[in-house]
C-alpha positions as CSV (number, residue, x, y, z in Angstrom):
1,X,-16.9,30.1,2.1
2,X,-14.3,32.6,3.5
3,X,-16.2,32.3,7.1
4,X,-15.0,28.7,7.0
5,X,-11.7,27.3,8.8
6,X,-8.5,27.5,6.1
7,X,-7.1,24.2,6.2
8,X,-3.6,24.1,4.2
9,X,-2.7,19.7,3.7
10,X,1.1,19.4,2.6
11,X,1.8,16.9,0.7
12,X,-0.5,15.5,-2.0
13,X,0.1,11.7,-1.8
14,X,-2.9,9.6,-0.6
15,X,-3.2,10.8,3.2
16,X,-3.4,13.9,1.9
17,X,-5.6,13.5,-0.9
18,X,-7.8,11.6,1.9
19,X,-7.7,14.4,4.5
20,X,-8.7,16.6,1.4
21,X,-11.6,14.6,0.2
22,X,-12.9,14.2,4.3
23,X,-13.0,17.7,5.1
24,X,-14.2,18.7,2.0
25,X,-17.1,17.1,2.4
26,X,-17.4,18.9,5.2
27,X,-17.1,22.3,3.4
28,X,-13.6,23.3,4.6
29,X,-11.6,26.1,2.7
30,X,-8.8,23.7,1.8
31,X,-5.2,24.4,0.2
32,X,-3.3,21.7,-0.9
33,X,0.1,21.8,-1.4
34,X,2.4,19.5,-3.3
35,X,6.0,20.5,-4.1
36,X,5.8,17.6,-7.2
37,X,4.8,18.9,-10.8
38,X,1.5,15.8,-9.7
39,X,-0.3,14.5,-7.1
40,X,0.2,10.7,-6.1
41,X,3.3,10.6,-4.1
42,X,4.8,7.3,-4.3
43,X,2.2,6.5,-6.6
44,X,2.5,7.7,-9.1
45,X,2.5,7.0,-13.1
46,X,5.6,8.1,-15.9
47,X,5.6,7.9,-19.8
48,X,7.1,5.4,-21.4
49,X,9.2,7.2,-24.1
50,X,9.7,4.1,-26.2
51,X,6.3,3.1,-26.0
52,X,4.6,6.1,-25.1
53,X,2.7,4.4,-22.6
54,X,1.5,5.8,-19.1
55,X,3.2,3.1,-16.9
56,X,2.6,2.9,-13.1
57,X,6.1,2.6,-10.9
58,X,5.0,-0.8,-8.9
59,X,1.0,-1.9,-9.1
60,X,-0.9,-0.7,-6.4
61,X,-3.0,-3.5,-5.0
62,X,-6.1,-3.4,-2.7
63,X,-8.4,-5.8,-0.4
64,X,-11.7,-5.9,0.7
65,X,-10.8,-5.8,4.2
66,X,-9.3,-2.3,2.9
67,X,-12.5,-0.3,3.7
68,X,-11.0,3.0,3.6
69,X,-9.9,3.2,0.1
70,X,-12.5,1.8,-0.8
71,X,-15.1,4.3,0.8
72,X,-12.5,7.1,-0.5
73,X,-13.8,5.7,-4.0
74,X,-16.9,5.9,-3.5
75,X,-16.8,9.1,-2.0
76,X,-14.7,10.7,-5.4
77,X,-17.3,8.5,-7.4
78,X,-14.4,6.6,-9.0
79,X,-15.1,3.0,-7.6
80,X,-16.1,2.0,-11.1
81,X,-12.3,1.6,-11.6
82,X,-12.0,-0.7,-8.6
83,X,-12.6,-3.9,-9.9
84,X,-12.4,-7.3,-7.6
85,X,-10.7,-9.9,-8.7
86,X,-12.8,-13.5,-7.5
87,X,-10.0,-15.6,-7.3
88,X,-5.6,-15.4,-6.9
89,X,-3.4,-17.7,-9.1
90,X,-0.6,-19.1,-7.6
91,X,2.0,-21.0,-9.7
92,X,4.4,-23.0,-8.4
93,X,7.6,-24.6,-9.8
94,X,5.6,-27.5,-11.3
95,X,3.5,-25.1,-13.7
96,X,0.2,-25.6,-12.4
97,X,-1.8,-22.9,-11.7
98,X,-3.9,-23.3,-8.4
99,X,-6.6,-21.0,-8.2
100,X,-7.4,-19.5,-4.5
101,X,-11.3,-19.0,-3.9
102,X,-14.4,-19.1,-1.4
103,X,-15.8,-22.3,-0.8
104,X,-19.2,-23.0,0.9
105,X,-17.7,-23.4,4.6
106,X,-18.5,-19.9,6.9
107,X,-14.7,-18.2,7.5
108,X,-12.3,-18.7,8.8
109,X,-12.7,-22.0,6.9
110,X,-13.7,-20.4,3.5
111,X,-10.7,-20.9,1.4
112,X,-9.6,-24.4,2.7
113,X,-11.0,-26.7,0.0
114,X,-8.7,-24.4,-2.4
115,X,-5.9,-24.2,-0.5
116,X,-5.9,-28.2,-0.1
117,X,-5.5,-28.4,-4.0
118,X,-2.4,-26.7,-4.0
119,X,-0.1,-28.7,-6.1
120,X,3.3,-27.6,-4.9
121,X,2.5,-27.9,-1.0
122,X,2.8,-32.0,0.1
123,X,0.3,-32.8,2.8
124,X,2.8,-32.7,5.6
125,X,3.4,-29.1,4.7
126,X,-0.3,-28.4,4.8
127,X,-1.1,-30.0,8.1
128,X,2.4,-27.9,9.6
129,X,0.5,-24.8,8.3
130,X,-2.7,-25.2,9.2
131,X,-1.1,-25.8,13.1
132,X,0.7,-22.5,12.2
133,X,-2.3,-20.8,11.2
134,X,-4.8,-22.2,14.3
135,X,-1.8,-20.4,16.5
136,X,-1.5,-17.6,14.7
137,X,-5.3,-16.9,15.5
138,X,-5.0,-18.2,19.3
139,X,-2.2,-15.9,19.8
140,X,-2.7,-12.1,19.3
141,X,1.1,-11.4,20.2
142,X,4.1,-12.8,20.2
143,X,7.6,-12.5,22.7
144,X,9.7,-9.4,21.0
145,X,7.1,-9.6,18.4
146,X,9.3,-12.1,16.1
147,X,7.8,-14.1,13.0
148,X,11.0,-16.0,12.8
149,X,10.4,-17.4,16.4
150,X,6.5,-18.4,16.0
151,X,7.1,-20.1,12.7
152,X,10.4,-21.6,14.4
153,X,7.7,-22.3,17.7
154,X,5.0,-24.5,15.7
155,X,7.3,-26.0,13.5
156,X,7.0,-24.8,10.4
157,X,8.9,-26.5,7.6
158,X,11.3,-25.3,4.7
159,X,9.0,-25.9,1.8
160,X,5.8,-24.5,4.0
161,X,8.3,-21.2,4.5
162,X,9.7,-21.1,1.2
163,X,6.5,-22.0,-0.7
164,X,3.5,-19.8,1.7
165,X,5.0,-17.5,4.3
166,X,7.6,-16.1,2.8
167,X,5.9,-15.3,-0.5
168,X,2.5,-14.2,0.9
169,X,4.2,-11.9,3.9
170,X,7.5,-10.3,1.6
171,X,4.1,-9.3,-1.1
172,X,2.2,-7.8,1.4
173,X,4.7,-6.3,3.4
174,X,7.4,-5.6,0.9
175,X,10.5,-6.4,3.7
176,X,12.8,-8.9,4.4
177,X,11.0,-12.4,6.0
178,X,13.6,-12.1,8.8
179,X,12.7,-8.4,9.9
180,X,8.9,-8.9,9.5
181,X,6.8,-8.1,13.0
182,X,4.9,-10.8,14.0
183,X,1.9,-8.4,14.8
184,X,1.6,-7.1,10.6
185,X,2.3,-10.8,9.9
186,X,-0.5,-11.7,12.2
187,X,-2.7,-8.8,10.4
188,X,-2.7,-9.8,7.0
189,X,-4.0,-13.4,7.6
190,X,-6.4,-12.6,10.8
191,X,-7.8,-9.6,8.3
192,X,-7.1,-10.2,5.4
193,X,-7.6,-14.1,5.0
194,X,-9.5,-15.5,8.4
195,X,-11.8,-13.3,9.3
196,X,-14.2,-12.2,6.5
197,X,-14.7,-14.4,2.9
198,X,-14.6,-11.1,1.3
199,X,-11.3,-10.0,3.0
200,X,-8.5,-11.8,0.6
201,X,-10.2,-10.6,-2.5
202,X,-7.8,-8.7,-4.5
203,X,-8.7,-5.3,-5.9
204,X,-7.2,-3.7,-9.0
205,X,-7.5,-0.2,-10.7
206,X,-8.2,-0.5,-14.3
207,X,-6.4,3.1,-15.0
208,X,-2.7,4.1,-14.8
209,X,-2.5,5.8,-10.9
210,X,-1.3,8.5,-12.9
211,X,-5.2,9.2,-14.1
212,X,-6.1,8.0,-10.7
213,X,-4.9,10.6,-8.5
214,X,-3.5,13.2,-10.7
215,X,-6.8,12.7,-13.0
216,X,-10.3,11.3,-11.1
217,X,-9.2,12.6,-7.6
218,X,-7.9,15.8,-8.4
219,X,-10.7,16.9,-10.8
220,X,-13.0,15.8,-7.4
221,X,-11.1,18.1,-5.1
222,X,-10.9,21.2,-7.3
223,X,-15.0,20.4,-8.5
224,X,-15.5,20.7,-3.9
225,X,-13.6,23.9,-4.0
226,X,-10.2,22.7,-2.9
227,X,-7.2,24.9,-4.1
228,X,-4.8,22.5,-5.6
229,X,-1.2,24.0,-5.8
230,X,1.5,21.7,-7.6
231,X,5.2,22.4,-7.5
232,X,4.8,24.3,-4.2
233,X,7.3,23.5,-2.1
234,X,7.1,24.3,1.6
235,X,9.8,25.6,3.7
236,X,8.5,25.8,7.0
237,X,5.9,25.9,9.2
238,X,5.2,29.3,11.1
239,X,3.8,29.5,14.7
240,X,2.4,32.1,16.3
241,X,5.1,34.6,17.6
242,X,3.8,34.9,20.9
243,X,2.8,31.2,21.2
244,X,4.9,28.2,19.6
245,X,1.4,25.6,20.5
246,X,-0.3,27.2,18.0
247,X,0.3,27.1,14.2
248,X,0.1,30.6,12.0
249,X,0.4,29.1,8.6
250,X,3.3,28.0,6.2
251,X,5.8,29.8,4.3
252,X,7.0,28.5,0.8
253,X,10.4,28.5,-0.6
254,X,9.3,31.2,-3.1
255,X,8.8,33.4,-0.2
256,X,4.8,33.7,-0.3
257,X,3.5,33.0,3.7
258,X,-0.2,31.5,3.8
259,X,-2.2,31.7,7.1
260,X,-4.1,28.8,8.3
261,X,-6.3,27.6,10.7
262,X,-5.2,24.1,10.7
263,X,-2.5,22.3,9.4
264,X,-1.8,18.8,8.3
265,X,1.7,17.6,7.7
266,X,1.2,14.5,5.0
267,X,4.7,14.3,4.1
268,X,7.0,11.1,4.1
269,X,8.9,9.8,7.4
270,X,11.9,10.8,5.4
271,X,10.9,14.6,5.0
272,X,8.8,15.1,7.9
273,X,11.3,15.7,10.5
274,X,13.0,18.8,8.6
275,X,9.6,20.2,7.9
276,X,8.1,20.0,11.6
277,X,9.1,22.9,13.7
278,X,12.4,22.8,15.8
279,X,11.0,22.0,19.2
280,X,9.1,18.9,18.0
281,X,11.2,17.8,15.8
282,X,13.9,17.3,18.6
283,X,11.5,15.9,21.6
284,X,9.7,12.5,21.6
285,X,8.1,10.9,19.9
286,X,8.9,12.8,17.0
287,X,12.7,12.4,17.0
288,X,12.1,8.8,16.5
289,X,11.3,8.9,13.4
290,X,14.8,9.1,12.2
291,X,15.2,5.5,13.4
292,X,12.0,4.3,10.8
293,X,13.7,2.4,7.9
294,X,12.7,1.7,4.5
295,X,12.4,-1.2,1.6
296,X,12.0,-1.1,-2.3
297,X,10.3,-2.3,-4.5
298,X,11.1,-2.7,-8.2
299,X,8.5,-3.2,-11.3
300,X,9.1,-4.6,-14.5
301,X,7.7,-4.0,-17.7
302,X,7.4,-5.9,-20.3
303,X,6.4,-5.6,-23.8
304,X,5.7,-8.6,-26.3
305,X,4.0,-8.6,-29.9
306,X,1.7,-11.4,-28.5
307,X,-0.1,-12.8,-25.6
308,X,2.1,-15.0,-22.9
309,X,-0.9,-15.7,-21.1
310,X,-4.3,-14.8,-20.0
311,X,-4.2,-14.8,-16.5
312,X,-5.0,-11.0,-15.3
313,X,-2.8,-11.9,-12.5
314,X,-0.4,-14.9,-11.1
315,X,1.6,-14.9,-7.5
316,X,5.0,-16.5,-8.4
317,X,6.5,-18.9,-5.9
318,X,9.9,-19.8,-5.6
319,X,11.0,-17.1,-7.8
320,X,12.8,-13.7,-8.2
321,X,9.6,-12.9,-9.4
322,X,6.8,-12.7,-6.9
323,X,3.6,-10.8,-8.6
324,X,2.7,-11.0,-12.9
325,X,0.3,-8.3,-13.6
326,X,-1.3,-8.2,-17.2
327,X,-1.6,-4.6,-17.5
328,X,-3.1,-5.2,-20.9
329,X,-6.5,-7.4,-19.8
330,X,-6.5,-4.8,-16.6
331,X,-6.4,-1.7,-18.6
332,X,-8.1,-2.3,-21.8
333,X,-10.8,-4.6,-20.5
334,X,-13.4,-2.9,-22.4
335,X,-11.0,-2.1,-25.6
336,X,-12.6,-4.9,-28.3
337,X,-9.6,-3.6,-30.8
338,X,-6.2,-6.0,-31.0
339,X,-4.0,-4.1,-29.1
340,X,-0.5,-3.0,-30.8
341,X,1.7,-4.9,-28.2
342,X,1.1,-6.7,-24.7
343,X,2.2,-5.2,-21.4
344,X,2.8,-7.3,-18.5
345,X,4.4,-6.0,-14.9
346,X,6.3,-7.8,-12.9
347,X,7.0,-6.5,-9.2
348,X,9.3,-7.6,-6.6
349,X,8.5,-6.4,-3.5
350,X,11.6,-6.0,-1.0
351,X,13.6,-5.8,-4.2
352,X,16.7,-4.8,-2.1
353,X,16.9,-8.3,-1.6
354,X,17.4,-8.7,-5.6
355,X,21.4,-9.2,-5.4
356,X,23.7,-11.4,-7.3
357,X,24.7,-14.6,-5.6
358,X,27.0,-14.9,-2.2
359,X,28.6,-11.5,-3.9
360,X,26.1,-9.3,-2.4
361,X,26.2,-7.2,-5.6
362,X,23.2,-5.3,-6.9
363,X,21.9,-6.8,-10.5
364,X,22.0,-4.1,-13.2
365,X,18.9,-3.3,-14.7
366,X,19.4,-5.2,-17.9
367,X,20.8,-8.0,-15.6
368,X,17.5,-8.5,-13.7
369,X,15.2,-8.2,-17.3
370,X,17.3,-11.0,-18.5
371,X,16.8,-13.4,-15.6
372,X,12.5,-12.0,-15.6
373,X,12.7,-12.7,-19.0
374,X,14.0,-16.6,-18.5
375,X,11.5,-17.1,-15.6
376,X,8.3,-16.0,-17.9
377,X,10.1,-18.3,-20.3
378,X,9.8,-21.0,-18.0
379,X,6.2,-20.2,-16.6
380,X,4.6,-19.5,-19.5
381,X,6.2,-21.0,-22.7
382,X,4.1,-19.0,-25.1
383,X,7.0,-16.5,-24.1
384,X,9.4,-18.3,-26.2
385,X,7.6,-17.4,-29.2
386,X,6.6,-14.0,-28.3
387,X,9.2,-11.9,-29.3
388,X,10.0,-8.9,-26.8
389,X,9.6,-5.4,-28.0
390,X,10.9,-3.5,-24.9
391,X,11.3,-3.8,-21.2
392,X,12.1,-1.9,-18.7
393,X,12.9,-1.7,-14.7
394,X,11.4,0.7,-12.1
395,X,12.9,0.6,-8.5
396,X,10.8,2.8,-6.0
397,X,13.8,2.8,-3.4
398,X,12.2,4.2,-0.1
399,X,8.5,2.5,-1.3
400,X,7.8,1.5,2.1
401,X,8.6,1.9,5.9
402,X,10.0,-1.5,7.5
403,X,7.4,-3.5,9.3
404,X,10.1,-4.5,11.8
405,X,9.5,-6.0,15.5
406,X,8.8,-2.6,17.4
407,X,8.1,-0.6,14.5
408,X,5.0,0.8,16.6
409,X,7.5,2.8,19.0
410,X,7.9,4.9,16.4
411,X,4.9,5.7,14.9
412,X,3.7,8.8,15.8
413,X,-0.2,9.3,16.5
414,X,-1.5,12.2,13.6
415,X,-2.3,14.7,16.7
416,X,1.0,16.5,17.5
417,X,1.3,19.0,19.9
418,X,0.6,22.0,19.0
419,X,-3.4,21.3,18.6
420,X,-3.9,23.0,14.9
421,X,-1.1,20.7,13.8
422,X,-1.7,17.1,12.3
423,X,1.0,14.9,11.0
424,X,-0.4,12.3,8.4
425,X,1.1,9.0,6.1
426,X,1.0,5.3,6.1
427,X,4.0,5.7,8.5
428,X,1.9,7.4,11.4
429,X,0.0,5.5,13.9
430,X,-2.5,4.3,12.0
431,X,-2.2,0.4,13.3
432,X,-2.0,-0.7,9.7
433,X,1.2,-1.7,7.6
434,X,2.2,0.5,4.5
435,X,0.0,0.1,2.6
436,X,-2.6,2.6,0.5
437,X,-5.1,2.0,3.6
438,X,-3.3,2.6,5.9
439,X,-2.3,5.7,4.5
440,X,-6.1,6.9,3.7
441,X,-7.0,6.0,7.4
442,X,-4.3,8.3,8.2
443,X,-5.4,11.3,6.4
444,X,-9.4,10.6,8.1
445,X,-7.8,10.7,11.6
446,X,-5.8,13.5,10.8
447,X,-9.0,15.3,9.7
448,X,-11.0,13.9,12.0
449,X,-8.8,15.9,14.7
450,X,-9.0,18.9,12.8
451,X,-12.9,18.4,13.4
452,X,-12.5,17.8,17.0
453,X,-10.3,21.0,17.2
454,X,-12.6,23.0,16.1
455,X,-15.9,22.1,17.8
456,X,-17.5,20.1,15.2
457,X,-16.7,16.4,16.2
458,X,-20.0,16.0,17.5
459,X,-21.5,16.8,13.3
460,X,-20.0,13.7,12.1
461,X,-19.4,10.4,13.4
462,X,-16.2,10.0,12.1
463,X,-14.5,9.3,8.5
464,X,-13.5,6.1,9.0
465,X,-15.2,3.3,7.3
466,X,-17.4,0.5,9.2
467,X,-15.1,-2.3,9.5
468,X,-15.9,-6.0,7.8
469,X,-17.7,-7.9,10.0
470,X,-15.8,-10.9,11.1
471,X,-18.2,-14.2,11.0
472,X,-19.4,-15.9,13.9
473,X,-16.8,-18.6,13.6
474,X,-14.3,-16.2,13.4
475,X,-14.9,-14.1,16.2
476,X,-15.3,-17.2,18.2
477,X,-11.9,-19.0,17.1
478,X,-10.1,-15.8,16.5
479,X,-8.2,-14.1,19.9
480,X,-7.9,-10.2,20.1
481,X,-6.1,-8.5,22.7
């Protein structure tokens, strides 16, 4: 083992668990080092101290056009706790629940006998979308990459913005509807919803992420050989005194130096820049990454002595409250015994956008669990009956980098350069939005250059997954670049 190349990953959120689990397949001598008392990063999981609960900070969805994590599953044997939802609820104003499925038509025509059910989108608003969506596919890019002017171009109405675009898009890409690129707008139908009938399916982990990264993938890494360090915290990186293009190693705040071969840099777009060395951090691209900004996203949870409902799952239009998550049927799905209370989570994604009225002031915490409160009142009555045990809110404040037009200037590719050195996160070039795949494709680029560095790309043919297949429909209606 000590012949092979010493890789040191910092940072042990999901790129670099992923560029861990890669190149330990590959039988690297891998230290990975996370300044956190857990691995997870943003994901992560906290205990309840009321209800003694493990309780994830926002749920952590997935998507079968999401290859990546799922292979990463598979490779750590833990797809077992990826299970695939068959259908999304969506409940409107009016109550009903309309349930979004395949059909028997090939995509991208799949979900359209579901999707004309809809009960709270009128016919005119379904024919204005379905122009919307037949230019969205025709048109791979957009002038100054601006949603707002497409949907404004093919006439989109209010309700058809208030009631599909801007719930769908702010969930996915957890940012203001106004700042959203047209290119990751673009994505998440063409991929996630047009291309493949598997693509839209949801995907949820039936443990807390908590057990997920700091349990399953953890025990994987350290069962391959990988050193796992928590609570290390990284000062620097060192380069080679008589030649700054080459990396030596790190050195920790504690003092202790570590040689290394390679390095990759999986750290936040927020901590990256005081981590890289001096002369990178101040040239281009890498300087840019100041200029990345970042959106929130808050979860509540609540607690009742009774069932509200037994959806697994509901996507909320026209309310604060965009997502309902039944953590009890998702977790205990196997548990046959009456469970003690019922947890439900309900996120808003681009929570910064949570304010009270023309006053632009934040809600307090106990403000916003009052008005969730009223709205599960008024989707699911049961509520009224059910009384609440506890609640509580979560806000993940820099949960994800801004999809905003231009965003891709200042993404920087994983290779920097200085060749030993690889940069890794959602946030990097990775021509995915921030999402848990794009962050696990980051980390298999980052170590498939670490592979090419060394001589040994021609071994593999790469970590990344086969993409779904589009069908022939698709790849005949669908424009790409």
């Amino acid at each position: 083992m000590s012949s092979q190349p010493h890789v040191v990953i910092i940072g042990g959120g999901l790129a670099g668990l992923a560029a861990a689990v890669a190149l330990a397949k590959q039988n690297f001598r891998i230290t990975l080092l996370e300044s956190r008392p857990r691995l997870g990063g943003r994901a992560t999981s906290i205990v309840d101290q009321t209800t003694g609960e493990l309780i994830d900070n926002c749920q952590h969805v997935n998507m079968g056009c999401c290859v990546n994590f799922q292979q990463l599953c598979e490779w750590t044997e833990s797809s077992p706790h990826l299970i695939t939802e068959d259908q999304l609820q969506f409940i409107g104003l009016d109550g009903v629940v309309n349930r979004l499925q395949n059909g028997w038509l090939p995509a991208p025509a799949h979900l359209s006998s579901a999707f004309t059910r809809f009960s709270y989108l009128n016919w005119s608003d379904k024919l204005c979308l379905a122009r919307g969506m037949w230019s969205l596919m025709r048109n791979p890019s957009w002038p100054n990459d601006s949603l707002v002017d497409f949907l404004s171009h093919t006439r989109q109405t209010t309700p058809s913005i208030d009631r599909f675009w801007n719930p769908v898009l702010v969930s996915a890409l957890s940012e203001d509807f106004a700042r959203i690129s047209y290119r990751y707008a673009r994505q998440v139908f063409v991929e996630g919803f047009l291309s493949h009938r598997k693509g839209w399916k949801v995907q949820l982990l039936n443990i807390p992420l908590g057990q997920f990264y700091d349990g399953i993938i953890k025990a994987w890494l350290q069962s391959h050989g990988v050193e796992v360090r928590i609570q290390a915290n990284v000062k620097q990186i060192d380069l080679k005194p008589d030649d700054i293009s080459q990396a030596a190693g790190v050195t920790l705040t504690s003092g202790e130096t570590m040689p290394a071969d390679q390095v990759i840099l999986a750290v936040s777009f927020d901590r990256v820049l005081s981590l890289l060395p001096e002369h990178l951090a101040k040239s281009t691209p890498y300087k840019l990454i100041s200029q990345i900004e970042s959106a929130p996203i808050t979860s509540l949870h609540f607690w009742f002595d009774r069932p509200i409902t037994s959806l697994r799952h509901a996507v909320l239009i026209n309310r604060k409250s965009q997502w309902m998550f039944n953590r009890t049927a998702i977790l205990d799905s196997h548990n046959s015994q009456k469970p003690e209370r019922y947890a439900y989570q309900i996120v808003i994604s681009n929570s910064g956008s949570a304010r009270q009225g023309s006053s632009e002031s934040y809600l307090s915490q106990q403000e916003l669990i009052e008005q969730i409160h009223q709205e599960l009142k008024e989707i699911w009555p049961e509520t009224r009956q059910a009384q609440l045990l506890h609640a509580r809110a979560i806000t993940e404040h820099r949960a994800v980098f801004s999809v905003e037009p231009g965003i891709d200037d200042l993404r920087p590719p994983q290779q920097t350069e200085i060749s030993n050195l690889q940069i890794a996160g959602d946030w990097t070039d990775t021509g995915w939005p921030a999402t848990m795949e794009g962050a696990v494709r980051s980390g298999f680029l980052a170590a498939e250059n670490v592979l090419l560095q060394i001589g040994r790309a021609d071994r593999t043919a790469g970590f990344l997954a086969t993409e779904l297949k589009a069908s022939a429909l698709s790849s005949l209606l669908i424009k790409n670049d």
